[in-house]
N, C-alpha and C positions, 0 to 999 in steps of 0.2 A: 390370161385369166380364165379360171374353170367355169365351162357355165354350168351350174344345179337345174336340169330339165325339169326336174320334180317341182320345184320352186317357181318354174320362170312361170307358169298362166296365174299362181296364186297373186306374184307382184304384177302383171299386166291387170289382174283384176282390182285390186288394190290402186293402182296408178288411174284405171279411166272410171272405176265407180267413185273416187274422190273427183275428178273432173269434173264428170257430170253434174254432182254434188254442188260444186265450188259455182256451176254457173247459175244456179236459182235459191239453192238454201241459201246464204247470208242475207237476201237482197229480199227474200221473203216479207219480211216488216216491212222495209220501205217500196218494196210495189205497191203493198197495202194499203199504206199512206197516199201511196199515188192515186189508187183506186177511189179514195176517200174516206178508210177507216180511221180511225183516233187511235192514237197513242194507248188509251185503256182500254178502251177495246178491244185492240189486238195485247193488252195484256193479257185482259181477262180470257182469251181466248189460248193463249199459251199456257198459260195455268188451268186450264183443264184439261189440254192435251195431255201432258205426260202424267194425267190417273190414267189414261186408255193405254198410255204406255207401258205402265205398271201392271196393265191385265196382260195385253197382250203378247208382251215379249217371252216371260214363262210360260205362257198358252202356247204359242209358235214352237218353243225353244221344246216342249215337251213334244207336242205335235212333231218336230222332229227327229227327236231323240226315241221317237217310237215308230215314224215309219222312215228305217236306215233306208232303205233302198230309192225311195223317192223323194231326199232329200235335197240332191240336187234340181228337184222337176221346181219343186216348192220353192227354194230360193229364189229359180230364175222368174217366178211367177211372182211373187212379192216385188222385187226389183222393177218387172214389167209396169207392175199396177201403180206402184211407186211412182217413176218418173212420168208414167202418162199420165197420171192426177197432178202433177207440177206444169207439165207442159201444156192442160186442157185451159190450165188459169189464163193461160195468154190469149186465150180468147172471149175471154170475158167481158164487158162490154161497161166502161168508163160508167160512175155514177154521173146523170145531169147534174149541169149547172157549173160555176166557175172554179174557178179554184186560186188559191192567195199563192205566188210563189215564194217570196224572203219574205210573206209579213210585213212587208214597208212598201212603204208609198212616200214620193217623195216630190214637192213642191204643188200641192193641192190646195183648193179651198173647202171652206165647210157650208160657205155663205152659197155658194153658187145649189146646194143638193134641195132640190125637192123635201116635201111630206110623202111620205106611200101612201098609195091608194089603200084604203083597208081591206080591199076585195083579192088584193093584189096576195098580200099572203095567208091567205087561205091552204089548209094542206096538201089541197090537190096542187096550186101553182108551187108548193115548196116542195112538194114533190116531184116536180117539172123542172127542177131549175132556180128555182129563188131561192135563195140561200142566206139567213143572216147571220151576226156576229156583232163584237163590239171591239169600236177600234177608240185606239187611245192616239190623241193629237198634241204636236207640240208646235206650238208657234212661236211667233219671236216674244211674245208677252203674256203669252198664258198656254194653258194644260188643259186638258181635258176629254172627257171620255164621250161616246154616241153611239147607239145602236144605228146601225145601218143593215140594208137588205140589197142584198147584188142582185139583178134582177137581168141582166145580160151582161154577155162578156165580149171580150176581145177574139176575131178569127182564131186566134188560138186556144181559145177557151180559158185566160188568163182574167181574175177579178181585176175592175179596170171601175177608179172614183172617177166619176163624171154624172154630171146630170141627168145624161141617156142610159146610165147602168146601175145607178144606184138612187137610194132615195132612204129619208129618213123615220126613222121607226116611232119617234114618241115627238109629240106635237111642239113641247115643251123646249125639247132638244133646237129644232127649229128656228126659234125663237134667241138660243144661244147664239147659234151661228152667225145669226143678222146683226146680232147687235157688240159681239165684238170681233175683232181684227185677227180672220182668221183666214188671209193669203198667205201663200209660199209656205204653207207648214207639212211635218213629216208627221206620216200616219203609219202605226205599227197595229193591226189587227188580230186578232185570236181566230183561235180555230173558228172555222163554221160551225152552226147550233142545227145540225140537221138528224139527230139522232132516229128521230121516228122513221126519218125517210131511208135511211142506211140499214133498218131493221128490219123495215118491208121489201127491200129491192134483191132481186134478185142473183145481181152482181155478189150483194154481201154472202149470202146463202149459199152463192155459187165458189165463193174464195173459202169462207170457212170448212165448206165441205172437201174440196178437193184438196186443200191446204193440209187440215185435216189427215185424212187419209195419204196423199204423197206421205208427209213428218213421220205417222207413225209408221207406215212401212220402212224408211229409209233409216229411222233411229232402229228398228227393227233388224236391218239389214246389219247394224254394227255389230250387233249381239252375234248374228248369225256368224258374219267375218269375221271375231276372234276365236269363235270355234272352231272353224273348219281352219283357221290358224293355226293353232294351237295341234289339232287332229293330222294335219299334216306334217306339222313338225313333230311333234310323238311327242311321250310321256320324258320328261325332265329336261325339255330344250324352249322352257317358256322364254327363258334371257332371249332366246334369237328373233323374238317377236319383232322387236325394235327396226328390224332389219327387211323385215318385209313389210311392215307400217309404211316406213318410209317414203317405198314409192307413193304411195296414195297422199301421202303429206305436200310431194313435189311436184305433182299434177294440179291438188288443190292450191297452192300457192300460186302456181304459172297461171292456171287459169280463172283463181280469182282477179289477179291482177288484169290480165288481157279484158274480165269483164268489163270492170270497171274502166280500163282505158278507153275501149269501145264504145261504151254506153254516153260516158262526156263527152265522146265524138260526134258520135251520129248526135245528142241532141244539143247542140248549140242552138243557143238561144229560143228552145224551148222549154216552156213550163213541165212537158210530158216527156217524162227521159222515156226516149224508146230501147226495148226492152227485148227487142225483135234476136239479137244477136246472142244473147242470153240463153233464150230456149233454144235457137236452132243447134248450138254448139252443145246443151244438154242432152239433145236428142241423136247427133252424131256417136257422143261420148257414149249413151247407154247402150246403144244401138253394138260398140264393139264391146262394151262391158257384157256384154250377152253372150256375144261369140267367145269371150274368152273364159265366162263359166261354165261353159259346154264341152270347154276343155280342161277342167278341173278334175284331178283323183283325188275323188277323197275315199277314205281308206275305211271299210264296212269294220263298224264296233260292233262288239257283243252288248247286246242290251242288258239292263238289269233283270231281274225278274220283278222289281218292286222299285222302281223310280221314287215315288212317292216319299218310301221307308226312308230311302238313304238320302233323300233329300231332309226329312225330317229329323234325324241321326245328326244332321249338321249343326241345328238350331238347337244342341242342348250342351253347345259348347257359350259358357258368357265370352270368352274370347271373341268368336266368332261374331256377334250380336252387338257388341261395342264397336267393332270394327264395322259391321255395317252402318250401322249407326252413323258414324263419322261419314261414311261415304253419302249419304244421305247427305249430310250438311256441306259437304263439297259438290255435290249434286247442286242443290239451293244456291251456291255462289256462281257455280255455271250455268245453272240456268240462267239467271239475270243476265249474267255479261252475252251468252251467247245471243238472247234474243234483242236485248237494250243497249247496247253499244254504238252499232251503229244508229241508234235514234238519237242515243246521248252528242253521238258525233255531230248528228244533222243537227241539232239544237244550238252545241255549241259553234258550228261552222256558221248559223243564224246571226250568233252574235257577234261572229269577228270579222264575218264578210268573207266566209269560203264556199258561199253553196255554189258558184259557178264550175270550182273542179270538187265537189262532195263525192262524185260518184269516182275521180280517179282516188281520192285519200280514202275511200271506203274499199278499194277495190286493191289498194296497198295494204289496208286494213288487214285484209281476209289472205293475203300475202304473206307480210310479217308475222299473223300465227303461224300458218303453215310452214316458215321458214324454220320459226321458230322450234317448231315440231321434227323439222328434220334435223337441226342441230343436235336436239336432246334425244330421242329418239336409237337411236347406236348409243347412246353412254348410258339408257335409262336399264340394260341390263348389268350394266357394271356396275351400276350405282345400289342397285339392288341384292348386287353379291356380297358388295363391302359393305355395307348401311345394314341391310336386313329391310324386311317390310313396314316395320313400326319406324326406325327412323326416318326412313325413304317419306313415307306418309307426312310425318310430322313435319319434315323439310318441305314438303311443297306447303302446308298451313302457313308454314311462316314466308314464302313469297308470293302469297292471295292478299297476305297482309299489305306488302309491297308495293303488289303491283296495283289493287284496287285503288290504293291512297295517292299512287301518282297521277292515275288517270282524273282522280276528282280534282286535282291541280293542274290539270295540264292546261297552260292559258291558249290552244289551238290545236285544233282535229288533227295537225301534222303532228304533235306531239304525242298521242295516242297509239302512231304508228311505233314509234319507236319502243317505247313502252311494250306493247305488245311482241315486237320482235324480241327485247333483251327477256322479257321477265314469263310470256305463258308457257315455255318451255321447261322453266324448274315450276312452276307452280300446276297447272291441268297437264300438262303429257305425263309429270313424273306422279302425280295422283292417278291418272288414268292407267298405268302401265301398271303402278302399283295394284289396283286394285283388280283388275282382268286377271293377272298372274295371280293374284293371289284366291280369287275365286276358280282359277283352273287347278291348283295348289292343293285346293282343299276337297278336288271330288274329284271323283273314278271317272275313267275314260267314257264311260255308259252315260253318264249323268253328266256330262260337261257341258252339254248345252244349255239345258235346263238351269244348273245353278249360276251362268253365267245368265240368263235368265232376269235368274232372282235379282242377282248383283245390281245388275244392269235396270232392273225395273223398279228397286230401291233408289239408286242413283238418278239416271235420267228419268226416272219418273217420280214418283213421289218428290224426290231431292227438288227436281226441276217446277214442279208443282207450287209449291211452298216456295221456292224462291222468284218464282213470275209472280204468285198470287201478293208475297210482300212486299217485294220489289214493287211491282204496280203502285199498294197503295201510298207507301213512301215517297215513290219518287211526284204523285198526286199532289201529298203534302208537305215535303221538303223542295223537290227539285233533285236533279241530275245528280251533281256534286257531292250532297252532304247524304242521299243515300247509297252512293259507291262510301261514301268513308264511315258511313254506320255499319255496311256490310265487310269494311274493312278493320274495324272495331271489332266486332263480332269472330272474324277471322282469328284474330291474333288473342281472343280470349278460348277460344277452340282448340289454340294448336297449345297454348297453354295447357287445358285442362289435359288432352290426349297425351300431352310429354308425361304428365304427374301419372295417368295410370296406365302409361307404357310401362315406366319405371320401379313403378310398385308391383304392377300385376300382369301387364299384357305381356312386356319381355320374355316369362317364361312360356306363355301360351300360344305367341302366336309363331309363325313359319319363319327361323332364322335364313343367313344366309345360303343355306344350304334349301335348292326347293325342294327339295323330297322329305323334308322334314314337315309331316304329315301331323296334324293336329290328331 
């Protein structure tokens, strides 16, 4: 076998910056949750990120596209500040107070708890540690609901019903418990009500910031890596992309997996999955992903004289403008799965009694994409010679459709894996591959960072925006389930509309099978 020297640091880069990747981005949300942020809150906080995505990626992408010669200094500097803001998170320091593991509690009574002291939750002590909520009871003869305040917890820092840890919120409630027959019953609890204290502390400020920052360097970094892709491979060798993706596909798979196996290792039978092995393995991986951008040629472009112009030049094509558009709404459906998936998992692994191995099926999870990715990945240029870009698109619409609607049926987190391994492959790689080639497609070697850029700032950002910010409120108001299959509705009314003015109008305008076939 020949080795391509030219090639080989582009795939080591490719191989340990998904690595690195693979051991702290997926798991991002649910540190969060471990920390003690809420499910909408780290919505809300993902749906503002990619507007900063949306600035920043074309700001950078220009920024580089105009100083050629210091573009490699700039990448490696991005990348640097990148993973040391994901690695500073681990040192961040737990919010006080307990924390509910499965939500259940199981053979308690209600009779035995206290009235709270009123002094007791005051916001300085709920700022300290006391923490309430309302938990719903089922006994052998009745139902019912009670605020409660956790006021200590277990050595482990685990919510724990007992008289010494808990105690009751309204006087009235009290009064319930005495007087009817409430031993040996199961207590399912809601989140903690600690929003004011999660606003002021320092922890939260501390994770959004640096969370923050890591995201959008790193989403940053992808834009940067198809260009210098793309730039090495030279002008009408975009099909070969597939082929240098892959290594990075096959790191992040391995080393999703090893995460997660690790992480349900090391924390048996604790509440706090420790997370230790996560960043050290991040900061291994960036640490060679460094060395091996240092040995990257990339090949000095002629700049334009007017960036700007010919960027502007592009947007007076409607072809162009419809197609973005679309990428936008395939933005919107990965945003949600990327960020809510694995919460959707924990949710349902609540229900059917998997949180014990959550962190090994979350850690398959981020596996199976990746697998996924390198299956299709090599066929995603051939698929785009024979198809064209308009059908190639159209064809992953219709297994978003697919795949979103099994996951909202899937009766157990295991089933989510599989899902994900058979079906993100024709639906996000062969969207994504479409759309990179097709923004490198349509502009000059000078201007290719830039409008990949835009692409890329449309999609993951804006796209991504708009579908965390709906996502969020939906899944608020419906639940898990029925908002993966309204976003799967949605889908399949999308890829409908795209086939109609593929056929009527985009066919002739936009890049057939041939890529030099230049708008």
């Amino acid at each position: 076998m020949k080795i391509n020297y030219v090639l080989l640091p582009l795939k080591a880069h490719y191989f340990f910056f998904h690595a690195a990747m693979a051991a702290i981005f997926p798991f991002l949300p649910v540190y969060g949750k471990q920390l003690g942020i809420s499910p909408l809150i780290m919505g809300s906080i993902t749906a503002i990120l990619p507007i900063v995505y949306m600035i920043t990626k074309p700001t950078i992408g220009f920024i580089m596209d105009y100083f050629q010669t210091q573009k490699k200094l700039i990448f490696m500097f991005i990348l640097g500040v990148s993973y040391g803001s994901y690695i500073l998170i681990y040192f961040l320091p737990p919010l006080p107070g307990p924390m509910i593991s499965n939500h259940l509690f199981q053979n308690v009574s209600c009779a035995i708890l206290p009235f709270c002291d009123i002094n007791l939750n005051s916001t300085a002590l709920l700022c300290d540690g006391t923490k309430n909520t309302k938990c719903h009871w089922t006994c052998r003869d009745t139902k019912f609901s009670v605020r409660l305040s956790f006021y200590a917890t277990s050595p482990e820092n685990e919510a724990v019903i007992s008289p010494n840890t808990t105690c009751l919120l309204n006087f009235n409630e009290t009064a319930l418990c005495q007087r009817t027959k409430t031993e040996n019953c199961n207590v399912t609890c809601d989140n903690f009500e600690n929003n004011y204290c999660l606003y002021i502390s320092p922890t939260f400020w501390g994770f959004v910031f640096l969370m923050s920052l890591g995201t959008v360097g790193i989403v940053t970094s992808f834009n940067i890596n198809n260009a210098i892709c793309f730039e090495i491979l030279g002008k009408g060798e975009q099909m070969k992309y597939g082929k240098q993706r892959i290594w990075g596909e096959i790191s992040y798979g391995l080393v999703g997996f090893l995460v997660g196996y690790i992480i349900d290792i090391w924390s048996q039978n604790k509440i706090y999955k420790t997370y230790t092995p996560a960043f050290l393995l991040a900061f291994i991986f960036i640490s060679i992903d460094l060395l091996c951008c240092k040995n990257l040629k990339l090949p000095r472009i002629s700049r334009a004289t007017n960036i700007c112009a010919d960027i502007y030049a592009l947007s007076k094509y409607k072809s162009i403008i419809i197609f973005f558009c679309f990428a936008v709404i395939v933005g919107a459906i990965d945003g949600y799965i990327i960020f809510f998936l694995l919460w959707y998992e924990e949710d349902l692994a609540i229900k059917t009694g998997y949180m014990d191995k959550i962190k090994l099926i979350e850690g398959l999870t981020v596996a199976a994409e990746a697998f996924g990715c390198v299956i299709f990945l090599p066929l995603s240029g051939r698929i785009l010679n024979k198809f064209g870009y308009g059908y190639t698109f159209n064809l992953s619409l219709v297994f978003y459709v697919l795949r979103l609607g099994l996951i909202s049926i899937a009766p157990t987190p295991w089933w989510i894996v599989l899902i994900e391994f058979l079906l993100l492959g024709l639906s996000y790689t062969l969207s994504y591959v479409t759309t990179i080639a097709f923004a490198d497609v349509i502009s000059s070697s000078s201007v290719s960072v830039s409008v990949q850029g835009i692409m890329s700032g449309l999609k993951e950002g804006f796209g991504f925006a708009v579908g965390n910010l709906v996502g969020s409120m939906l899944l608020k108001k419906f639940g898990g389930a029925l908002t993966l299959q309204i976003f799967s509705i949605f889908a399949a009314f999308c890829a409908l509309v795209y086939f109609v003015l593929y056929i009527t109008y985009l066919k002739h305008k936009l890049p057939g099978k041939n890529s030099n076939d230049l708008i």
